[in-house]
C-alpha positions in Angstrom: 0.0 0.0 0.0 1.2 3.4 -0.9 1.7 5.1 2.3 1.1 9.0 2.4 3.5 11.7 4.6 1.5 15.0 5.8 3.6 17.5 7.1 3.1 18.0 10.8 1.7 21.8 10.7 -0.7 21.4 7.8 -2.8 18.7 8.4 -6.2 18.3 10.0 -7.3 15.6 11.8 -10.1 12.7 11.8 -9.8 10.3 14.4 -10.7 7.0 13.7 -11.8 4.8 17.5 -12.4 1.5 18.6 -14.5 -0.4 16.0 -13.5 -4.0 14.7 -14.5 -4.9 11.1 -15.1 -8.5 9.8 -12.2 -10.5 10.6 -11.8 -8.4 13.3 -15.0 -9.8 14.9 -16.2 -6.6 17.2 -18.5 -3.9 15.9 -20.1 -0.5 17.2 -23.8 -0.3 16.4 -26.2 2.6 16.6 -29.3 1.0 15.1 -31.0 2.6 17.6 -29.7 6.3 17.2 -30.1 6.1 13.4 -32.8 3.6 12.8 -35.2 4.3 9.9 -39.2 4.4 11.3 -42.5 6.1 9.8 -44.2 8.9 10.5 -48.0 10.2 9.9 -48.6 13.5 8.2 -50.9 15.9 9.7 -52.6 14.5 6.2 -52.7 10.9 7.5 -49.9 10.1 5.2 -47.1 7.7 5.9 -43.3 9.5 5.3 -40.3 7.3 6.1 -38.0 9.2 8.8 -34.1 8.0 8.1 -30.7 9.9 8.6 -28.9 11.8 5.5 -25.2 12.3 4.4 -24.1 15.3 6.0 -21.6 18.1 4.1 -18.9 19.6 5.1 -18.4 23.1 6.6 -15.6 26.4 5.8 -14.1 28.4 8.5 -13.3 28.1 12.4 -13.4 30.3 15.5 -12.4 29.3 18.7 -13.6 30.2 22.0 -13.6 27.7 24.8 -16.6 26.2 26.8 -19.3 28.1 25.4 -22.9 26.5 26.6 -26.0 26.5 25.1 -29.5 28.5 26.8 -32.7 28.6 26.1 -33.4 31.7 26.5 -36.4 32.0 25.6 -36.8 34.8 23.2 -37.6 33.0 19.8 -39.9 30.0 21.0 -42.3 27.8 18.8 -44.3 25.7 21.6 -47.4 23.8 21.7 -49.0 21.6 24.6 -47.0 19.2 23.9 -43.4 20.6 23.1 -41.0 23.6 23.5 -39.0 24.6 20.5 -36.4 26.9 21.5 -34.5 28.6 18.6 -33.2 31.6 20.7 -29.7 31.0 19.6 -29.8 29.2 16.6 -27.3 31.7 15.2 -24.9 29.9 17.6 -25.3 26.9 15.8 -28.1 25.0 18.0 -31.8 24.5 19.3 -33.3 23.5 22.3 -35.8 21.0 22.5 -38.0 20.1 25.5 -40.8 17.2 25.3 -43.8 18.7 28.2 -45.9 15.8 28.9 -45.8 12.2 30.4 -45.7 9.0 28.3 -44.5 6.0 27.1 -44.0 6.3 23.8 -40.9 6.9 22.1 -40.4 10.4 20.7 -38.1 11.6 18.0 -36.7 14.7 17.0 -36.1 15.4 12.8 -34.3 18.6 11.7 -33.7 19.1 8.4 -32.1 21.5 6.5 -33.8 22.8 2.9 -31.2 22.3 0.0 -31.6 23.0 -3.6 -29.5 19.8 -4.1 -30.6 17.1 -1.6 -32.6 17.6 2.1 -30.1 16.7 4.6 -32.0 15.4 7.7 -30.2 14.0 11.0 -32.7 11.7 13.5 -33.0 12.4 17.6 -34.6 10.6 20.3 -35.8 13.1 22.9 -36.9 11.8 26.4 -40.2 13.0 28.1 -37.7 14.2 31.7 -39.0 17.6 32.0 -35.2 18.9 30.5 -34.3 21.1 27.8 -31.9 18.9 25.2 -29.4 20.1 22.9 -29.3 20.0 19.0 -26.8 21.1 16.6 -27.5 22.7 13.6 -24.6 20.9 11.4 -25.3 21.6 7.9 -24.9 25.9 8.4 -26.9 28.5 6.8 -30.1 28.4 5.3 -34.1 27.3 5.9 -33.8 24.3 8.5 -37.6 22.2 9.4 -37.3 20.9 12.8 -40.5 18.4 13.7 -41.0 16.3 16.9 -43.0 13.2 16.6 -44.4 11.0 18.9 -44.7 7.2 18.9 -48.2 6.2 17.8 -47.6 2.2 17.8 -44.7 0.1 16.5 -42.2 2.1 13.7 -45.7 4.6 13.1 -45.4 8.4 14.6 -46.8 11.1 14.6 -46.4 15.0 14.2 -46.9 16.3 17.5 -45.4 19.7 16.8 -42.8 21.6 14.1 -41.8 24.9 13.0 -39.7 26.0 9.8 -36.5 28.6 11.3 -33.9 30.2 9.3 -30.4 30.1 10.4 -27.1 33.1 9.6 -24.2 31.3 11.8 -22.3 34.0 13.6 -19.2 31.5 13.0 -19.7 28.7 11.0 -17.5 26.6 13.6 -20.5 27.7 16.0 -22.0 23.7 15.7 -18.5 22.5 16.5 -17.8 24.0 19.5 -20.5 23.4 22.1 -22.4 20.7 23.8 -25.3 19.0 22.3 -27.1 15.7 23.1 -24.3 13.7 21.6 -21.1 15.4 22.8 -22.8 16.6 26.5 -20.8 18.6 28.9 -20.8 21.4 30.5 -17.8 23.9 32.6 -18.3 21.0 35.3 -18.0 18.0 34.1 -14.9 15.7 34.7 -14.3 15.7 31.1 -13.9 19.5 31.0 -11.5 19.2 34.0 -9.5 16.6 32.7 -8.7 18.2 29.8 -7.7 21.5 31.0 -5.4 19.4 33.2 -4.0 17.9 30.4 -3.7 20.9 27.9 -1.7 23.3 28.5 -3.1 26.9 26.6 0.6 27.4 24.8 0.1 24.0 23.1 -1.1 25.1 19.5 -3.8 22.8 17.6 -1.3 20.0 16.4 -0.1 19.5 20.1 -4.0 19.9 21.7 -5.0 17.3 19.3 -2.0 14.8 19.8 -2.3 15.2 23.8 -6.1 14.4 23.9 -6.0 11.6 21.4 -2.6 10.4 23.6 -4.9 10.2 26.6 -8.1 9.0 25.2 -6.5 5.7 23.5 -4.0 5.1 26.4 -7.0 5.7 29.5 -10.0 3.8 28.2 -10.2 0.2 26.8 -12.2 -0.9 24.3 -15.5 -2.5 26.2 -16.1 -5.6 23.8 -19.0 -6.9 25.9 -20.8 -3.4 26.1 -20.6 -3.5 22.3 -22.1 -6.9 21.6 -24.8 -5.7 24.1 -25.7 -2.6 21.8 -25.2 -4.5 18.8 -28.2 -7.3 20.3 -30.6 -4.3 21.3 -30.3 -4.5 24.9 -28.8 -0.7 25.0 -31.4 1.3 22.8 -31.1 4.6 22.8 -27.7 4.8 24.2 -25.7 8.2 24.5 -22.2 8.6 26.4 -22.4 9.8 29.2 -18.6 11.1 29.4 -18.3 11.4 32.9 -19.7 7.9 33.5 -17.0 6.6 30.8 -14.1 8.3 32.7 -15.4 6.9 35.6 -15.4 3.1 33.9 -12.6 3.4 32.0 -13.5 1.9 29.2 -16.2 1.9 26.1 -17.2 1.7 22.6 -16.9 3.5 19.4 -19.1 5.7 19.8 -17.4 7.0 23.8 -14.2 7.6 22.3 -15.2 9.7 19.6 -17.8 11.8 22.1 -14.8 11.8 25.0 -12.5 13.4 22.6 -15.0 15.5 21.1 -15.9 16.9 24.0 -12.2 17.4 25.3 -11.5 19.2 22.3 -14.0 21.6 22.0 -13.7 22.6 25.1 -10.1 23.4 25.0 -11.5 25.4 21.6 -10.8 23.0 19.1 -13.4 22.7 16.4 -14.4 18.8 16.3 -17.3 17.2 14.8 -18.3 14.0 15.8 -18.9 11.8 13.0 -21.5 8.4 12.6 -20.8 6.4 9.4 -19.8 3.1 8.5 -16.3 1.6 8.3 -16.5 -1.0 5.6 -20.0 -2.3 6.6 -19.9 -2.1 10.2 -22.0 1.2 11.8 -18.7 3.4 13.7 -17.9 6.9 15.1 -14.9 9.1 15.0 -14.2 12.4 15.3 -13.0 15.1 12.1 -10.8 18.4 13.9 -10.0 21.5 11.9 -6.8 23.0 11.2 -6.5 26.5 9.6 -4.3 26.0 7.3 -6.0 23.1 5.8 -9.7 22.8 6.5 -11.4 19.5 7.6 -9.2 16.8 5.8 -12.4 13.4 5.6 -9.4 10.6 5.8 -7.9 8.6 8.1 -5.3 10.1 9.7 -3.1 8.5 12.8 0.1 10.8 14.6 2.5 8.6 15.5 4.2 11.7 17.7 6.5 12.8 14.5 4.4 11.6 11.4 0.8 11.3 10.3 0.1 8.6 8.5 -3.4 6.9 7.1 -3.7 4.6 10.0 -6.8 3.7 12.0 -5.5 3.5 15.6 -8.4 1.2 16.8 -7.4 -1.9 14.4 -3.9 -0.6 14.6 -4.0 -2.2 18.4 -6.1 -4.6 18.3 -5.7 -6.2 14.8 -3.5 -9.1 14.6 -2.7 -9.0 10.5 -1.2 -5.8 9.9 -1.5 -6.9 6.1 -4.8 -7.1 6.1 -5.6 -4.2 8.1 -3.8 -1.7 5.8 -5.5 -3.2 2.8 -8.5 -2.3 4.4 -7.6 1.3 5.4 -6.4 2.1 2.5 -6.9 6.0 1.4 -10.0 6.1 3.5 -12.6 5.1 0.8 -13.7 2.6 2.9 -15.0 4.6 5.7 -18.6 6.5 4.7 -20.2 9.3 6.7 -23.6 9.3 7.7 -24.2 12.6 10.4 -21.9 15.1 12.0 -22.5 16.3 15.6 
């Protein structure tokens, strides 16, 4: 395999964590998070809800730990849900589900595109809280509906509005909480990193610390993974201070722990859901300035980066095998960035 040399100050970064393909025998799974289901039209229509590729943004900013509000100055609400768009210029909404029940309820935002509708999935839970969604795709006309669980894959449209959305800073998305990478000034994730990161380091060094850390603290939880991948963890989110705590975790903690490290230390990251090969994975894309968002695989090995996916790099036994796979990066596919 033709191996690739980046040089070390103009490179961006997309992490790659722990997913084994095939061969490989363990796989991350979020059939839960991005499952296809239908949903009824205030028309009685049936319409197919089901996740989108997501593109690519431009420019960065960087502040550090910036948390969302609802403020409560641009609200859509109806007895049954709170849509708070008060800072969607900031690159989020706030959704809040107001009554008790059983049924499922999911969240669809979707931006309007004279190309192709790009639509990301949520569940929401009926606690009484306010939860964070980002708005990935940038500027323009954005749908966001909540439906409600009617019986089986069948929902309904309990509530929607139509916003439209000028980003301050196109990085806005990228740089706070939401419901997938969830912290706030607080958490132990926040803490860790600034003990970790020192505010001299520039991006190349804030990237290569965290990863450092990440890959060497937690270990890759195969028997968590095989419980997501039978369905006895739907709807599971990280919970990053809960996976410092264990130690350990799938796919889809990895990529949310650094994600969340990063961006607090003011490092635009996007967690990203997609497949490697044919197995559903997560990892994580960075920014560098000089560069832009670089949608590769890209290891540092402290000196070099090279196209290397870390998580079969130490737990794959043919190296032969695992390069073939790897590749340029043609094998991994994105679904949704967080």
């Amino acid at each position: 395999m033709k191996r690739h040399r980046y040089p070390k100050k103009l490179i961006s970064l997309v992490m790659i964590v722990f997913v084994v393909i095939g061969s490989f025998t363990t796989a991350c799974s979020f059939s839960d998070v991005l499952e296809t289901f239908q949903g009824s039209a205030p028309d009685g229509s049936i319409v197919e809800l089901s996740p989108h590729v997501i593109p690519l943004a431009q420019t960065p900013a960087a502040p550090i730990v910036l948390m969302p509000e609802a403020a409560g100055t641009k609200v859509d609400s109806n007895s049954k849900a709170i849509i708070d768009y008060s800072n969607s210029s900031d690159g989020y909404v706030m959704l809040k589900w107001l009554t008790q029940t059983s049924n499922q309820i999911r969240v669809q935002i979707t931006r309007e595109s004279n190309e192709a509708e790009v639509t990301y999935t949520y569940t929401i839970w009926p606690n009484g809280n306010f939860e964070v969604f980002p708005l990935s795709d940038g500027n323009g006309k954005y749908t966001i509906n909540v439906w409600e669980q009617t019986q089986g894959d069948r929902y309904s449209l309990a509530h929607g509005t139509v916003i439209n959305v000028t980003l301050k800073d196109e990085f806005a998305p990228f740089l706070r909480p939401n419901q997938f990478v969830n912290f706030d000034k607080d958490s132990g994730v926040v803490k860790r990193a600034s003990e970790i990161v020192s505010r001299d380091y520039d991006l190349i060094k804030k990237v290569s610390v965290v990863y450092g850390f990440v890959i060497g603290y937690l270990s890759y939880d195969r028997d968590f993974a095989n419980a997501v991948i039978r369905g006895e963890k739907k709807g599971y989110i990280p919970d990053l201070d809960e996976v410092l705590d264990r130690g350990k975790g799938i796919c889809f903690d990895y990529a949310s722990l650094m994600a969340a490290m990063l961006r607090s230390q003011g490092v635009p990251t996007k967690l990203v859901i997609g497949f490697a090969g044919e197995v559903r994975h997560a990892w994580i894309n960075v920014y560098s300035e000089e560069t832009g968002w670089i949608d590769r695989v890209v290891f540092f090995d402290g000196e070099n980066w090279t196209l290397m996916d870390p998580t079969f790099a130490s737990t794959a036994s043919n190296a032969a095998s695992l390069q073939q796979f790897i590749g340029d990066g043609s094998n991994y596919t994105v679904l949704t960035l967080h």
